[in-house]
C-alpha positions as CSV (number, residue, x, y, z in Angstrom):
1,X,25.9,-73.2,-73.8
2,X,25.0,-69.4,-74.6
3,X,27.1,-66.8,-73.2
4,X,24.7,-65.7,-70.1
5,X,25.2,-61.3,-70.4
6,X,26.8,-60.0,-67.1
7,X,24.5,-57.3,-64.9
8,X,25.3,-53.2,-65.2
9,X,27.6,-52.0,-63.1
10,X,24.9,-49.8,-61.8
11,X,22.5,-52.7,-61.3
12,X,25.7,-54.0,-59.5
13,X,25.9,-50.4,-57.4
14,X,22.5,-50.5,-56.1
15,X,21.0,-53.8,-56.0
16,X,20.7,-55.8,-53.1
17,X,21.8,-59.8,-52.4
18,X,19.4,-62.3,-52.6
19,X,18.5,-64.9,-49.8
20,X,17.9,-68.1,-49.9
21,X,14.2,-69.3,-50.6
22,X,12.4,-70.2,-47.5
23,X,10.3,-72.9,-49.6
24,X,11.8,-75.4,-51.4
25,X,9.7,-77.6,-54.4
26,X,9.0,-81.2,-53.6
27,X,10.7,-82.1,-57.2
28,X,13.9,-79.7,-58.0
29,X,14.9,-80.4,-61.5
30,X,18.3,-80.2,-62.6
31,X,19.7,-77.0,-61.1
32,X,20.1,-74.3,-63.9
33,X,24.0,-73.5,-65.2
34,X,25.1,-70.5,-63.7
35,X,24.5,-67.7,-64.9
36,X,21.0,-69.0,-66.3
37,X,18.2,-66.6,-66.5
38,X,15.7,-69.1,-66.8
39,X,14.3,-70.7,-63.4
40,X,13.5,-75.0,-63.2
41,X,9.7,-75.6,-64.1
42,X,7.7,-75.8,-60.8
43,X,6.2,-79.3,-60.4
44,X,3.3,-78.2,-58.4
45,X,2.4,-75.3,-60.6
46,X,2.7,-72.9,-58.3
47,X,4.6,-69.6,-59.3
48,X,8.2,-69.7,-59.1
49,X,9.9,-68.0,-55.7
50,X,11.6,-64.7,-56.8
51,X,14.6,-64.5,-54.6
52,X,14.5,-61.3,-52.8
53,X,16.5,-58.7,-53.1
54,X,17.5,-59.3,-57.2
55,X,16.4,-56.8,-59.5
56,X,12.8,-57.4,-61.2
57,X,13.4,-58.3,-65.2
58,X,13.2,-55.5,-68.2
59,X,15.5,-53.0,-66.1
60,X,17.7,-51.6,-68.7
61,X,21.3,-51.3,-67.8
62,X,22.0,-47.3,-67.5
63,X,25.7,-47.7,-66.5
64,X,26.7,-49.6,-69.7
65,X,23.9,-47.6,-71.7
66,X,23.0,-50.6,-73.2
67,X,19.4,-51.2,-74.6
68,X,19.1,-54.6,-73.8
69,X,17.2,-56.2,-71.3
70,X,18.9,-57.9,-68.2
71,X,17.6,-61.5,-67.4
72,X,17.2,-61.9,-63.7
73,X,20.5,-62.6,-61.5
74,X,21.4,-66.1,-59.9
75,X,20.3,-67.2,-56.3
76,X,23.0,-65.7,-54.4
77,X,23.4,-67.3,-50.7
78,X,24.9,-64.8,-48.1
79,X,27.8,-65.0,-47.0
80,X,29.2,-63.6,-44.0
81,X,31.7,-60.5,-44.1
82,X,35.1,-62.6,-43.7
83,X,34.0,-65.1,-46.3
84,X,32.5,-62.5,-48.6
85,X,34.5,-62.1,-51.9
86,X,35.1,-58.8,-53.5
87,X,33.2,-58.0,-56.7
88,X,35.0,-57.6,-59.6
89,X,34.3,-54.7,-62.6
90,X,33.0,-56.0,-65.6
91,X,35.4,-56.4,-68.9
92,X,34.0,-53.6,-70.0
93,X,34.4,-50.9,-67.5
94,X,37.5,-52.3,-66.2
95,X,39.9,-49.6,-67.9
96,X,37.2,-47.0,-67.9
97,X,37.7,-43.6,-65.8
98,X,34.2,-43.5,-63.2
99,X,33.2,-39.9,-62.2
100,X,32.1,-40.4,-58.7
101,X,28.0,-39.2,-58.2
102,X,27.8,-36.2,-56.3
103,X,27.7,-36.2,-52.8
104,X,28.8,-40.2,-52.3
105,X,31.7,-40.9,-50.7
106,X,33.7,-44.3,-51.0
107,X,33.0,-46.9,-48.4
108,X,34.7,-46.2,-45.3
109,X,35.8,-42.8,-45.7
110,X,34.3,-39.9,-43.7
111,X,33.7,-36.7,-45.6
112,X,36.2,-34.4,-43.9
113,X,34.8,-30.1,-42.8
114,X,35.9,-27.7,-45.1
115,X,38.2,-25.3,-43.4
116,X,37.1,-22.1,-42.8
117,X,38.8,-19.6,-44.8
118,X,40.6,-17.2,-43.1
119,X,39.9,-13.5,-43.5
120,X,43.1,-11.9,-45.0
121,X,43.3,-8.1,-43.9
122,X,46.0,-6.1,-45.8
123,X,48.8,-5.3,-43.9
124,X,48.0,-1.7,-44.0
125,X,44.8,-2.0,-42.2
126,X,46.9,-3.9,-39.7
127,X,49.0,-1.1,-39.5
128,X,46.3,1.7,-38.9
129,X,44.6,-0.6,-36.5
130,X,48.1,-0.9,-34.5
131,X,48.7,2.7,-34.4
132,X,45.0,3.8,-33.6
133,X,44.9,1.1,-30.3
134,X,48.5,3.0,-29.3
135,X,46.9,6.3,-29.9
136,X,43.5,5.8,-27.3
137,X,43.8,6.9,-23.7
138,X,41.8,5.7,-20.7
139,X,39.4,8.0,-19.7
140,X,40.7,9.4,-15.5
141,X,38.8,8.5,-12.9
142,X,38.4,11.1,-10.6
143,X,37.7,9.2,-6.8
144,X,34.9,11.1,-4.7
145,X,36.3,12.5,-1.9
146,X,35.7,11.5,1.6
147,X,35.5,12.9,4.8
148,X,37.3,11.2,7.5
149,X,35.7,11.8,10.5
150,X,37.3,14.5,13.1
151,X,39.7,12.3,15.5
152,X,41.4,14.0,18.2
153,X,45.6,13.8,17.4
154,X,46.4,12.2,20.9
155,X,43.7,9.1,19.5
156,X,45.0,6.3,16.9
157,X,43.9,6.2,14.1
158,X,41.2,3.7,13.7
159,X,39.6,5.7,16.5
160,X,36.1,7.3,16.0
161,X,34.1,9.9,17.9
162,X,30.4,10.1,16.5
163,X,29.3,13.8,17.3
164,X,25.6,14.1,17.6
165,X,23.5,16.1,15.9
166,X,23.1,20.3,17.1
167,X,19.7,19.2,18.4
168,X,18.8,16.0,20.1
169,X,15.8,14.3,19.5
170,X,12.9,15.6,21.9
171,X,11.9,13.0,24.8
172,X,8.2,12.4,24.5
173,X,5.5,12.9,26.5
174,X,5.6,11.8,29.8
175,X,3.1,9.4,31.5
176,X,3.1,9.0,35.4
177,X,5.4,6.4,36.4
178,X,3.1,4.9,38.9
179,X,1.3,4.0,35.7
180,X,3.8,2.7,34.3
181,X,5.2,0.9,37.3
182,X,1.5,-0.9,37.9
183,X,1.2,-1.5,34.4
184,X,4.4,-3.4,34.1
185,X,3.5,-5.4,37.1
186,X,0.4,-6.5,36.6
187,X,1.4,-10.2,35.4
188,X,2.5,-10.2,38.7
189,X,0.7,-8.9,40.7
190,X,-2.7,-10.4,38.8
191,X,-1.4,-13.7,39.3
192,X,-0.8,-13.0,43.1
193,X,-4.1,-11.6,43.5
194,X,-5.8,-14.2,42.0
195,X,-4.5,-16.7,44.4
196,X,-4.6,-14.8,47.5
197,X,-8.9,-14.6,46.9
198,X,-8.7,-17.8,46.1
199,X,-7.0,-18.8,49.6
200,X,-8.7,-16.6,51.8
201,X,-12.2,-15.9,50.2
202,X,-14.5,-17.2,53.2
203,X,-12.7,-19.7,54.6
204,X,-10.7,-20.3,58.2
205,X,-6.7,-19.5,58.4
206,X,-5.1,-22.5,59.3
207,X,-2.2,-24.2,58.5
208,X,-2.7,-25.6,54.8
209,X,-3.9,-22.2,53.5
210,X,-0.7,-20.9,55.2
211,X,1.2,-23.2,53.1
212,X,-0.6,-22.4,49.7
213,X,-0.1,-18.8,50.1
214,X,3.7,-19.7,50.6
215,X,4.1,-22.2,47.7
216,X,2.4,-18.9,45.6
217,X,4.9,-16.2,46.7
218,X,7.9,-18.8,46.1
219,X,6.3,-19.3,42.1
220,X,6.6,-15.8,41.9
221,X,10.3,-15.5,42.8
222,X,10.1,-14.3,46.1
223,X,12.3,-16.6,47.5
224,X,12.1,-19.4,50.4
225,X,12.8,-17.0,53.0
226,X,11.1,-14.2,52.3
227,X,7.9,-16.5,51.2
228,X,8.1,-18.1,54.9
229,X,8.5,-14.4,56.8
230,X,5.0,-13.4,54.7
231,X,3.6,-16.3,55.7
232,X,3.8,-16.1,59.1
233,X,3.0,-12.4,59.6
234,X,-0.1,-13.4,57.9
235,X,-1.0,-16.2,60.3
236,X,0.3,-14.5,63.3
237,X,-2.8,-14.0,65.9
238,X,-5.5,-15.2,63.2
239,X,-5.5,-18.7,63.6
240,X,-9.1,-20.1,62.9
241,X,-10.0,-17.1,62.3
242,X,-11.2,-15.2,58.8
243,X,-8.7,-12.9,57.1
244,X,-10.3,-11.0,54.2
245,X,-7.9,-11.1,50.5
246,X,-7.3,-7.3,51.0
247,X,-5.7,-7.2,54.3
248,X,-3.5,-10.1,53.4
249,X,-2.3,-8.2,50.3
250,X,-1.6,-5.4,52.3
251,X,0.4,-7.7,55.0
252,X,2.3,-8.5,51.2
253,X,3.3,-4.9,50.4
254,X,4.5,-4.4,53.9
255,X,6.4,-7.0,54.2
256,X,8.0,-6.7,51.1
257,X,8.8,-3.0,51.5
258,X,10.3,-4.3,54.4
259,X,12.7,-6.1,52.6
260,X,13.8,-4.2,50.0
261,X,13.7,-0.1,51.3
262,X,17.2,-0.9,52.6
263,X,18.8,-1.2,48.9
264,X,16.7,1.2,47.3
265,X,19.1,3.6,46.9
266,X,19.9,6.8,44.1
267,X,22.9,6.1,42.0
268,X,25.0,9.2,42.9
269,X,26.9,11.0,40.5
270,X,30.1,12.7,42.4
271,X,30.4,15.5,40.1
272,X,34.4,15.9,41.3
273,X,35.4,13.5,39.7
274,X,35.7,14.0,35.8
275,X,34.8,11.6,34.2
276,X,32.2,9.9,36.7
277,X,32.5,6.2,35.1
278,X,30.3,3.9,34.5
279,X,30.9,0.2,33.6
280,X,28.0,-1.5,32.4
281,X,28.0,-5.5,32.4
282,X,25.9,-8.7,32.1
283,X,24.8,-11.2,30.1
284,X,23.3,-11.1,26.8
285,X,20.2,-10.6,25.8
286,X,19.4,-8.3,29.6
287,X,19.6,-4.8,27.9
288,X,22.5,-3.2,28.7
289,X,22.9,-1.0,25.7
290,X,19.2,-0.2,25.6
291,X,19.6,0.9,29.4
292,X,22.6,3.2,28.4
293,X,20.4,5.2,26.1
294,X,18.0,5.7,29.0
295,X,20.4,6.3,31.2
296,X,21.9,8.9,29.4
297,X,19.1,10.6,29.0
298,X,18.4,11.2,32.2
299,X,21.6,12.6,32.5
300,X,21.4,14.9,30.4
301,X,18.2,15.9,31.5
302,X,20.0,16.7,34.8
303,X,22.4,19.0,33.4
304,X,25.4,16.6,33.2
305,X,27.4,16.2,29.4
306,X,27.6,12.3,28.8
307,X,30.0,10.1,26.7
308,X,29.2,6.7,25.3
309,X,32.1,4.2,25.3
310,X,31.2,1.3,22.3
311,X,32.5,-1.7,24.4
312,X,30.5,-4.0,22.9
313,X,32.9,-5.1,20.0
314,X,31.7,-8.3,19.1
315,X,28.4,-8.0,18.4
316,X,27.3,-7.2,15.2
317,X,24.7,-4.1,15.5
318,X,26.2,-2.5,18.9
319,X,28.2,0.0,17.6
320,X,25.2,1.0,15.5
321,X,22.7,0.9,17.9
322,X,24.5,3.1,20.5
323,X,25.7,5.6,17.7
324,X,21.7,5.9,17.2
325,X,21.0,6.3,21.2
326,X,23.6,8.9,20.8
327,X,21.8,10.7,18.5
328,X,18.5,10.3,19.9
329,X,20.0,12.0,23.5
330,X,23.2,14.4,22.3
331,X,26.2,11.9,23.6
332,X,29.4,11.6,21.4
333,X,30.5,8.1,21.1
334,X,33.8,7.0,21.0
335,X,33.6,3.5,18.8
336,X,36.6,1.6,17.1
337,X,35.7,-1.1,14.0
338,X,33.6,-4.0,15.1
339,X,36.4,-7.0,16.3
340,X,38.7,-4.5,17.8
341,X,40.2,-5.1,21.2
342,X,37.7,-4.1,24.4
343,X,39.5,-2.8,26.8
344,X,41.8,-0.8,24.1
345,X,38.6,0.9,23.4
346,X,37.7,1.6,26.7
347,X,41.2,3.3,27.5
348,X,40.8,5.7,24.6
349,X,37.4,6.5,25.2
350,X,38.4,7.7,29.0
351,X,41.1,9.5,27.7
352,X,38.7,11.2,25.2
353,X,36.3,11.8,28.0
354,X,39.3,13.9,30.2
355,X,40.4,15.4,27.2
356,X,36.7,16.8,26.4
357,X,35.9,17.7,30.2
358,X,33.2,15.2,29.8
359,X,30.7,14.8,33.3
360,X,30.1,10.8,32.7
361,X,31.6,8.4,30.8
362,X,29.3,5.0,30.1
363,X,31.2,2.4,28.8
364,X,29.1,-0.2,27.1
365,X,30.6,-4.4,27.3
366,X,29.9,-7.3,25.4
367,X,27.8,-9.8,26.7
368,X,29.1,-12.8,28.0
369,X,27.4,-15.7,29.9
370,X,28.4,-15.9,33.4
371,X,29.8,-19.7,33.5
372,X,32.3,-18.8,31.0
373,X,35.6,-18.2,32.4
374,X,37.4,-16.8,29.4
375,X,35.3,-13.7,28.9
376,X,34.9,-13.4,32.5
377,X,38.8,-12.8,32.3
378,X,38.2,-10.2,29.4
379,X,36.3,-7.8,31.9
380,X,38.8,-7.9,34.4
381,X,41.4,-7.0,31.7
382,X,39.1,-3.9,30.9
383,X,39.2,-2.7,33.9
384,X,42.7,-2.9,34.5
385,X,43.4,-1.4,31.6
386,X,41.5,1.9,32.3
387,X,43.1,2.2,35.8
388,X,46.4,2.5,34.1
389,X,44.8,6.6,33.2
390,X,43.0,6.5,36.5
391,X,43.4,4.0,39.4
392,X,40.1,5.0,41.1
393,X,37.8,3.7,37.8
394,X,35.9,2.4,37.3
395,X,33.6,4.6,39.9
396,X,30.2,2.2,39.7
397,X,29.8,-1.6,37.9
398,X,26.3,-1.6,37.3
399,X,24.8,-5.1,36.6
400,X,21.5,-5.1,34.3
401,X,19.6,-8.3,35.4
402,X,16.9,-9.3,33.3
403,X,13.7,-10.1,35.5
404,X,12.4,-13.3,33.1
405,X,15.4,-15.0,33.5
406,X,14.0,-15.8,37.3
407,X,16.4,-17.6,39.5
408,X,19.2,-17.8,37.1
409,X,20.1,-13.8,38.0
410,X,21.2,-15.0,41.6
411,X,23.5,-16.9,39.9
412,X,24.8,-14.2,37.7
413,X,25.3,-11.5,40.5
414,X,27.5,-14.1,42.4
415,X,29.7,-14.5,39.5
416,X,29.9,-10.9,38.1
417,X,30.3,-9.8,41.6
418,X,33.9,-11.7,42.1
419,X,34.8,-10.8,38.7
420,X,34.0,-7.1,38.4
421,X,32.9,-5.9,42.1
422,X,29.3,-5.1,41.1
423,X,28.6,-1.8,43.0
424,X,24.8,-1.7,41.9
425,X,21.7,-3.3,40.3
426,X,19.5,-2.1,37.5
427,X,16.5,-4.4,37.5
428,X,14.9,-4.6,33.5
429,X,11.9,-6.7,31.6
430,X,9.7,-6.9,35.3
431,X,6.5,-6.1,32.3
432,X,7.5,-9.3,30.9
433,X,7.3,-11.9,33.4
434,X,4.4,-13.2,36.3
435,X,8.1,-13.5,38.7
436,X,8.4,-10.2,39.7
437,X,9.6,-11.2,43.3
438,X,13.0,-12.2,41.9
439,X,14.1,-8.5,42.8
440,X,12.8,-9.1,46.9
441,X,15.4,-13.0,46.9
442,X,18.3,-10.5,45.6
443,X,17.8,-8.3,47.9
444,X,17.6,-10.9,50.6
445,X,20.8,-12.2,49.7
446,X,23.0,-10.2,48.7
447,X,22.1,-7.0,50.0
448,X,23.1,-4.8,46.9
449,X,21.4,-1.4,46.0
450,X,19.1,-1.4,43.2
451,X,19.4,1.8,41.7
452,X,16.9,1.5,38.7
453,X,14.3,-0.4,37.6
454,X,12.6,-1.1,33.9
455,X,9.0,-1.7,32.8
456,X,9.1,-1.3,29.2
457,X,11.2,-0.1,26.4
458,X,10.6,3.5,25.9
459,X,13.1,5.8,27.5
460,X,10.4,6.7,30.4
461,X,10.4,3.4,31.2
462,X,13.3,2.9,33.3
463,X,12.8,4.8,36.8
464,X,15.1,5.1,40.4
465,X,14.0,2.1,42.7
466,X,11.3,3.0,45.3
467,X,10.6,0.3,47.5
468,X,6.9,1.5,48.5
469,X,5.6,1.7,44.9
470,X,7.7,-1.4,44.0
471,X,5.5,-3.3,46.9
472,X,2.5,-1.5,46.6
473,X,2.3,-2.2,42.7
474,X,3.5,-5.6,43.2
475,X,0.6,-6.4,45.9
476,X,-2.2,-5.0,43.6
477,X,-2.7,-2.3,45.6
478,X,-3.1,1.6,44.9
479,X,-0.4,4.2,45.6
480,X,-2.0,5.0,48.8
């Protein structure tokens, strides 16, 4: 038997193993020795299978750097990776000393990262470095200065008083307030009107058109009874008879006169008493501040110096919005930081107000729904509080109803009146709403003077109560 020549070592490195042949020969001769580099002959004549993965014939050995020619390798058949056996080195590399090919790393072994060399600074640079960080000085800050605003010394603290500015804004033109007053009516009265034709357009009085014509004053607030008493001083003496639209709106506007000329009455300012205080309440949303800012511009329009009392403490824009109607009509206001206690607010500002000489005083609340019984308790404690400095204030609670709220403001007098003693009404938003009447059912039951009334939102547009032009307006009728 011939010594069969071992492969290369780098035929070894990068060749691959072999499989088995997927066809076998019908005849298999006598298997080769190992080692063999000749194949069996194939019976059938068909080329022999090479094995796949062996290294083709005539590849020279570079590792050895032999000349010769390798014969092809045996059929190897794979083996798994437990049963595997290890190569060994050929004889002749055995003892040699391998340089490993650049960039290859054993099997197994994960290139480690080079380290990044650290920059060495000499010690002297350190140094300097040191002693120039020691050396720098923060530039000063100098803090803008602020003005604190002037607050008397008897007043804490926290205690503001916005002055207004040398010259209040000019009021603006004024339009007639009949104009006004019909103008902000006219939802009302249009939807009267139209129903009143409607009834009594050619047609006999009797007792079903009696019954419309009630059913129309009580949609429009008027109120059961004072609905009926129309009703029947438009029947009275005209059964089957006709009644033309224009005498029954003027049977309307007489009849509501009638019912409200005894609480149309001037809120009067008794000028001996300094200040004259005013405590304004009601719910949100009616206009209270907004009605302030009128209000004190009619004062001042009457002569009388005026003092705004920021009450309102919980709402968000109050304080600014009254510090604007301040400036707008020449009032100081007397304002502590919004969440600050109400009625400590209200006793500082009536101090401020005696202190100053002031004429009125207008002391501005938060609003507070009349069911609840916690803030209801609140408003009584402000107006304890300011009788500590004077047991005769507050000298008017005036209530601001808002008209579109309908019904609901009976129920809001009856619980502001037990908790505050409303001394007076101020009627607002009668442009907004088809219910006008809802001022004639107050009246009707409670009896309480309705000292102003409000059509719109400029400052014109809040007016002293006069029952005639109220009933005349409200009727569709002219001033007459």
């Amino acid at each position: 038997m011939s010594e069969t020549k071992q492969p290369g070592w780098f035929g070894r490195l990068f060749g691959r193993k072999a499989e088995t042949p997927t066809e076998t020969p019908a005849e298999t001769p006598a298997e080769a020795p190992a080692g063999s580099a000749e194949p069996g002959p194939d019976p059938a004549g068909t080329m022999p299978t090479e094995p796949t993965g062996t290294l083709s014939e005539g590849v020279p050995d570079f590792a050895t750097g032999a000349d010769d020619v390798l014969p092809a390798p045996p059929t190897v058949t794979e083996a798994s990776p437990e049963t595997e056996p290890a190569h060994d080195l050929p004889e002749e590399l055995a003892g040699a000393d391998l340089e490993p090919v650049e960039g290859m790393q054993p099997e197994g072994q994960v290139p480690a990262a080079p380290e990044p060399e650290a920059a060495e600074a000499p010690e002297a640079e350190i140094r300097d470095s040191a002693v120039e960080a020691s050396e720098v000085q923060e530039p000063e800050v100098q803090e803008p200065e602020v003005q604190e605003p002037e607050v008397q010394e008897s007043e804490p603290a926290s205690l503001v008083i916005y002055q207004p500015p040398a010259e209040p804004e000019a009021p603006a033109e004024k339009r007639s307030w009949w104009g006004r007053l019909t103008g902000g009516l006219k939802r009302t009265s249009s939807a009267l009107s139209d129903r009143v034709t409607g009834l009594f357009t050619k047609r006999k009085l009797d007792a079903d058109t009696l019954e419309e014509l009630e059913d129309a004053l009580i949609q429009a607030d008027f109120g059961l009874e004072t609905a009926t008493r129309i009703a029947e001083a438009v029947g009275k003496g005209r059964y089957e008879k006709g009644i033309a639209p224009d005498e029954v709106r003027a049977i309307l506007a007489t009849e509501v006169e009638r019912a409200l000329d005894p609480v149309a009455q001037p809120l009067v300012i008794d000028t001996t008493k300094k200040p004259f205080v005013i405590l304004m309440i009601g719910v949100n949303g009616a206009g209270k501040t907004t009605t302030i800012g009128k209000l004190t511009q009619k004062f001042r329009a009457q002569g009388h110096s005026v003092m705004l009392a920021a009450g309102d403490t919980f709402r968000a824009a109050a304080i600014e919005q009254l510090r604007v109607w301040g400036e707008r009509t020449g009032a100081p206001v007397v304002a502590r930081p919004q969440g600050s206690d109400a009625a400590g607010l209200a006793y500082d500002a009536l101090q401020a107000a005696r202190d100053a000489g002031t004429d009125i005083l207008l002391i501005d609340t938060a609003g507070r729904l009349q069911n609840k019984a916690g803030l209801m308790a609140e408003l009584e404690k402000v107006i304890r509080v300011i009788r500590k400095l004077d047991a005769e204030t507050p000298h008017a609670v005036l209530l601001v109803l808002d008209a579109t709220v309908g019904q609901n403001a009976l129920n809001q007098v009856e619980i502001f009146q037990r908790a505050a003693g409303v001394t007076g009404l101020v009627m607002t938003k009668l442009d907004g709403t088809a219910r006008g009447g809802i001022l004639v059912a107050l009246a009707a039951k409670f009896g309480l003077p309705v000292h102003y009334i409000g059509v719109g939102e400029g400052v014109d547009d809040l007016e002293p109560f006069a029952a005639r032009d109220f009933a005349r307006a409200i009727a569709g009728l002219d001033k007459g």
